[in-house]
N, C-alpha and C positions, 0 to 999 in steps of 0.2 A: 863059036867066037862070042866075046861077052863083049858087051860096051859097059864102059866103068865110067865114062864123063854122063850122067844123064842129071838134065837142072828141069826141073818144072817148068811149065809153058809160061809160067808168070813172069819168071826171071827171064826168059829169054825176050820175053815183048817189051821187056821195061827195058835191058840193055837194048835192043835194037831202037827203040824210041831215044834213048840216052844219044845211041850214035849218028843216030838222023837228025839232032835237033829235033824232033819235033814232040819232044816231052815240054819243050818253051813254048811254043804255039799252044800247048793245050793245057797249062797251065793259065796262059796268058787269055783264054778263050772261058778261063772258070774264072778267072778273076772279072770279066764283065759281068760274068754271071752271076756271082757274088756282089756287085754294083748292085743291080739291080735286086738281089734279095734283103742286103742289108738297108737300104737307102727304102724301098717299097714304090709304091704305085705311083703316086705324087710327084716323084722326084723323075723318075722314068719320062713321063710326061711331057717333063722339062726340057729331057736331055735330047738334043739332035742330031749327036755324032758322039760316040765312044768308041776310042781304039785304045790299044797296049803298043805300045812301040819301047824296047829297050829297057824296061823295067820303067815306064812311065806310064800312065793312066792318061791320055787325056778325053776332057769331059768337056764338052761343047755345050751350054745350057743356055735356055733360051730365057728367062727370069734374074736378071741383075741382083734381087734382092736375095736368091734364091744361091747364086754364084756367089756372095760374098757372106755370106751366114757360112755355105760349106769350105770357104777358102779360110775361115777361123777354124774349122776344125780339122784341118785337112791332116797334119799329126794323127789325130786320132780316128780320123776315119783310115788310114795304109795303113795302121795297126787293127782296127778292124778288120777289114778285109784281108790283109794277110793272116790272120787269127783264124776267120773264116775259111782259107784254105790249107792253111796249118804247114803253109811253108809262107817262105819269105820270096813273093814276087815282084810287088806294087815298091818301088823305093820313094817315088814322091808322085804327085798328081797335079796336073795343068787344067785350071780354070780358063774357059774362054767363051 
């Protein structure tokens, strides 16, 4: 008896992640991670709460001056870091 459906173990871990949701948690989990590479040491520092909730970043930082310098570039930091992980996750970012 021959099997003729045979897929690679790669396709089958990506569709079972597809079907569990939890390809979202782990995108959502590199996109912090990407925070923190693109932005470096400094900014990390600052920050005292980072979550993803729903395609949003929020970023809890503890420096005022620090929060409104990145709330000017906040367009261009979600296209960094979406850039950075080469899909589109981050759709807008909450300063607080």
């Amino acid at each position: 008896m021959k099997r003729r459906n045979f897929q690679p173990i790669g396709a089958v871990i990506s569709e079972f992640l597809k079907d569990s949701n939890i390809d979202v948690r782990l995108n959502e989990t590199k996109a912090l991670q990407a925070w923190k590479d693109i932005l470096g040491p400094s900014v990390e520092r600052c920050t005292r709460e980072l979550y993803v909730r729903n395609g949003v970043l929020y970023a809890h930082l503890t420096s005022a001056v620090l929060r409104h310098e990145l709330q000017m570039s906040r367009s261009n930091l979600i296209s960094r870091i979406n850039q950075h992980l080469g899909i589109e996750i981050i759709k807008d970012i909450v300063f607080r």
